[in-house]
C-alpha positions in Angstrom: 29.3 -29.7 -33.6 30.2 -25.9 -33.7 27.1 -25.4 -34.8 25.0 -27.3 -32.1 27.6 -25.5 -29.5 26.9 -22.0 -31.0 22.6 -22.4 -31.1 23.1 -24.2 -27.2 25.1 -20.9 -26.2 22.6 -18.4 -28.2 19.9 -20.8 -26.6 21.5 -19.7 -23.0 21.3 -16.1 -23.6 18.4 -16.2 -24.6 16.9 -17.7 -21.5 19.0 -15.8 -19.2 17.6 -12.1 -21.3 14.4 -13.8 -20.3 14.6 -14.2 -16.9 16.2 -11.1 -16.3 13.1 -9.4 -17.6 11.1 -11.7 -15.7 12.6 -10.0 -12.9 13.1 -6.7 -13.9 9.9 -6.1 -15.7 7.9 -5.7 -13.0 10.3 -3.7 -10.8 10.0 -1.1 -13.9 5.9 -1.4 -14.0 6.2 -0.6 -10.0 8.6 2.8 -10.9 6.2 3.3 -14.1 3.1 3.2 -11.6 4.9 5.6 -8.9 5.8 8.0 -12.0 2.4 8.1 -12.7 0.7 8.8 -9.3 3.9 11.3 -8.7 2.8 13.1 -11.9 -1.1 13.4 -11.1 0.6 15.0 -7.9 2.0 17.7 -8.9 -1.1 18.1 -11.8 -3.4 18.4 -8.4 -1.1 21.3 -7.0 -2.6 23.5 -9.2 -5.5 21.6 -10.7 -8.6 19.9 -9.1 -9.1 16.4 -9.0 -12.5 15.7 -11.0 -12.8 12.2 -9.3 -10.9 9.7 -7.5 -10.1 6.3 -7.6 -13.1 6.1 -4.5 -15.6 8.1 -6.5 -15.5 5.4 -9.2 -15.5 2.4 -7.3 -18.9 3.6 -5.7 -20.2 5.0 -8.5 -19.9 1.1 -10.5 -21.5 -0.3 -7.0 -24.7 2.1 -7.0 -24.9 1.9 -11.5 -24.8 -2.3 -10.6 -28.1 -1.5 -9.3 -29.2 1.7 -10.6 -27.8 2.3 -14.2 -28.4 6.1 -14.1 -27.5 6.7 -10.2 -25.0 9.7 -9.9 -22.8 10.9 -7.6 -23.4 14.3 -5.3 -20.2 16.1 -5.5 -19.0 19.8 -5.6 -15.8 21.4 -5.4 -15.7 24.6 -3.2 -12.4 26.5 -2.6 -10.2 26.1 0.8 -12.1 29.8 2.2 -15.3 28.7 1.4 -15.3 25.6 4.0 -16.4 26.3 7.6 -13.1 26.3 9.7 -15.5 24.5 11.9 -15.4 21.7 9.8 -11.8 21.8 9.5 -11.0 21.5 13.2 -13.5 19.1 13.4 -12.1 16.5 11.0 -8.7 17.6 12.4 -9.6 16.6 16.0 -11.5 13.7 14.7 -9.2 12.1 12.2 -5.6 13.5 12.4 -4.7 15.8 16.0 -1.3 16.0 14.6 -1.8 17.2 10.7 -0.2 20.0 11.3 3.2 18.4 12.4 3.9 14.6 11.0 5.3 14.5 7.6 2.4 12.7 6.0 2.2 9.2 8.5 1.5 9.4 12.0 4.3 7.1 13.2 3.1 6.7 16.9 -0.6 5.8 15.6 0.6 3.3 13.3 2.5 1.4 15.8 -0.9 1.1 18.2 -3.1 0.2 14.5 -0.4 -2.4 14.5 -0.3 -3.9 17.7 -4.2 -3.7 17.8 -4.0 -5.6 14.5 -1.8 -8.7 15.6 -3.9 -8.5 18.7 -7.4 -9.7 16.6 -5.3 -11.1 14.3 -6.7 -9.4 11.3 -6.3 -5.7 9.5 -8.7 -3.5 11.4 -7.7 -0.1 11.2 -4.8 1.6 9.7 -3.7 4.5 12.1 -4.0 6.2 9.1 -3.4 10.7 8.7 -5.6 12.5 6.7 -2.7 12.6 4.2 -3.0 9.2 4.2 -6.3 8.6 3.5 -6.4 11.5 0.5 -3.7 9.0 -0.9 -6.2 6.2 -0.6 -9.2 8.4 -1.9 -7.4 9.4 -4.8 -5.4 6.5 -6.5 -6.5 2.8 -4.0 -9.2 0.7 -3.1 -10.7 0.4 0.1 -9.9 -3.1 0.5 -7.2 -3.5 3.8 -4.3 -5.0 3.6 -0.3 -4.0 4.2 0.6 -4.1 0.6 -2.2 -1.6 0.1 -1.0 0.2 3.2 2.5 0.5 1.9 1.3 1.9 -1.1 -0.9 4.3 0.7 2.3 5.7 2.7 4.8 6.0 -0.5 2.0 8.1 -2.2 1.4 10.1 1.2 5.2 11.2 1.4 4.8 12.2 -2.2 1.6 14.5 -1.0 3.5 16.0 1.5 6.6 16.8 -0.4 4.6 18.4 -3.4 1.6 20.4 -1.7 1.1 22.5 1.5 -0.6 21.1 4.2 -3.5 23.7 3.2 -3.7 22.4 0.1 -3.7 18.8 1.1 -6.9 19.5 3.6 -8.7 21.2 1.1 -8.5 18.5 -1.7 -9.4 15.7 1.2 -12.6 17.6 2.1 -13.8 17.8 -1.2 -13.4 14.6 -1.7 -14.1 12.4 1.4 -16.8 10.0 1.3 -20.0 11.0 3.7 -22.8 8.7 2.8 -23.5 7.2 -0.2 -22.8 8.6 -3.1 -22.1 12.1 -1.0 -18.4 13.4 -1.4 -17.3 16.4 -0.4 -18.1 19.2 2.4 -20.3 20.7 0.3 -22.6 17.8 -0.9 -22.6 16.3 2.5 -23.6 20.1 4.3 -26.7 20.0 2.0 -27.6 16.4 1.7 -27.6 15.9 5.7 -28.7 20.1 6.6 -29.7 21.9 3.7 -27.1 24.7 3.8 -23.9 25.3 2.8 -20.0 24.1 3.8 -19.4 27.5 4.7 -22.2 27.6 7.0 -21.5 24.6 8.9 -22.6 25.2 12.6 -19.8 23.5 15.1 -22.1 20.5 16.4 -23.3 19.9 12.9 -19.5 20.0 11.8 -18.7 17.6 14.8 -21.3 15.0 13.5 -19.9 15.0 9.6 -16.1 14.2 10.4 -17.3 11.6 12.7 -19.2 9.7 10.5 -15.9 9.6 8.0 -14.7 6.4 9.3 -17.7 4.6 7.8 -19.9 7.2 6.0 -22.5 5.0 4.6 -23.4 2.7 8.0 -24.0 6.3 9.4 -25.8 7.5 6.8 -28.3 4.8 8.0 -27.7 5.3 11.7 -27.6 8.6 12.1 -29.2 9.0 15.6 -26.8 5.9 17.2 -25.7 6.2 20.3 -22.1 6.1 19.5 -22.5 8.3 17.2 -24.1 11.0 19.1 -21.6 10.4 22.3 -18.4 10.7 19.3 -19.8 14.3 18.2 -19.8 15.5 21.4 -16.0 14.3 22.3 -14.9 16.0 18.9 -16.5 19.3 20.0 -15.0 19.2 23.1 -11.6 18.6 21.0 -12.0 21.5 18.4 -10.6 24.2 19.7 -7.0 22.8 20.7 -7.5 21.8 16.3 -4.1 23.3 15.1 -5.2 24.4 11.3 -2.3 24.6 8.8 
């Protein structure tokens, strides 16, 4: 009997042991994951990113098709990037980069509403420090787990590297078309000169395409398109550049 009542108490134990770790376990793998991206961080304050998360996701989509496709991507220093280009993506994407502290509160809540209103995820109200979070680590697939994710890593951009620092990784690393990332790929791919050189309508045109890069790769004389560059011009100049 002492026997049966000692293996039916161990027996206990043993299940409870488990189903702690069935519930701690992956509360640690979460912390583990945060770690990780918190550590790549602070690697990318001082070191450039060679690819992102983005990068090789489209480059497995163009090698389905095309087993030796490559990607057109080169880094060029924070200077050498027209400030054109910088207010322009500024105005475009983010008016308030210089100020929030990595989410755009006040845009999220309209991305929201205008969410529950179609009654799907159809845009994020996402910063620019936002979506350097979601270049460098996430998918692009849209959802509010993914979101959250996107925002945790966003506050640990912010709190780790200057708002300089954090534009300058984003535009060498944005998508522009396919298989284009980067100001400097994208200035030669869609006008044959440099980022440095970028003119300010030509600027205009790149960070409005950034939403969806590849459809206006395709499209690039839509109507929309051409009517969007010519707002953002108009918006440049009030750009506040970290």
């Amino acid at each position: 009997m002492s026997k049966g009542g000692k293996g039916g108490k161990g027996g206990k134990a043993g299940g409870r042991r488990w189903i702690k770790w069935l519930l701690l376990g992956p509360l640690l793998i979460v912390v583990l994951v945060q770690l990780y991206f918190f550590l790549m961080i602070c690697w990318w304050v001082w070191f450039n990113p060679s690819s992102t998360s983005m990068m090789n996701e489209q480059l497995a989509l163009m090698r389905a098709k095309n087993p030796k496709a490559v990607l057109q991507q080169q880094w060029v220093p924070y200077e050498r990037i027209s400030e054109n280009l910088k207010r322009a993506v500024i105005a475009s994407e983010d008016a308030n980069f210089s100020e929030h502290d990595g989410v755009d509160w006040e845009a999220l809540q309209k991305a929201y509403e205008r969410n529950n209103r179609r009654h799907k995820v159809v845009g994020g109200g996402s910063t620019i420090t936002q979506q350097l979070a979601k270049n460098l680590f996430l998918s692009g697939s849209r959802s509010y787990l993914r979101k959250g994710q996107e925002m945790i890593i966003a506050f640990m951009l912010e709190t780790v590297m200057s708002k300089q620092r954090i534009l300058e990784i984003y535009l060498n690393v944005a998508e522009f078309g396919r298989g284009i990332f980067g100001a400097e790929a994208a200035s030669r791919y869609y006008y044959r000169t440099s980022a440095a050189k970028l003119g300010v309508a030509q600027a205009a045109k790149l960070a409005v395409m950034l939403p969806n890069p590849r459809y206006y790769d395709r499209h690039r004389s839509s109507s929309y398109l051409a009517r969007r560059t010519t707002l953002i011009v108009n918006r440049m100049s009030s750009a506040e550049l970290p």
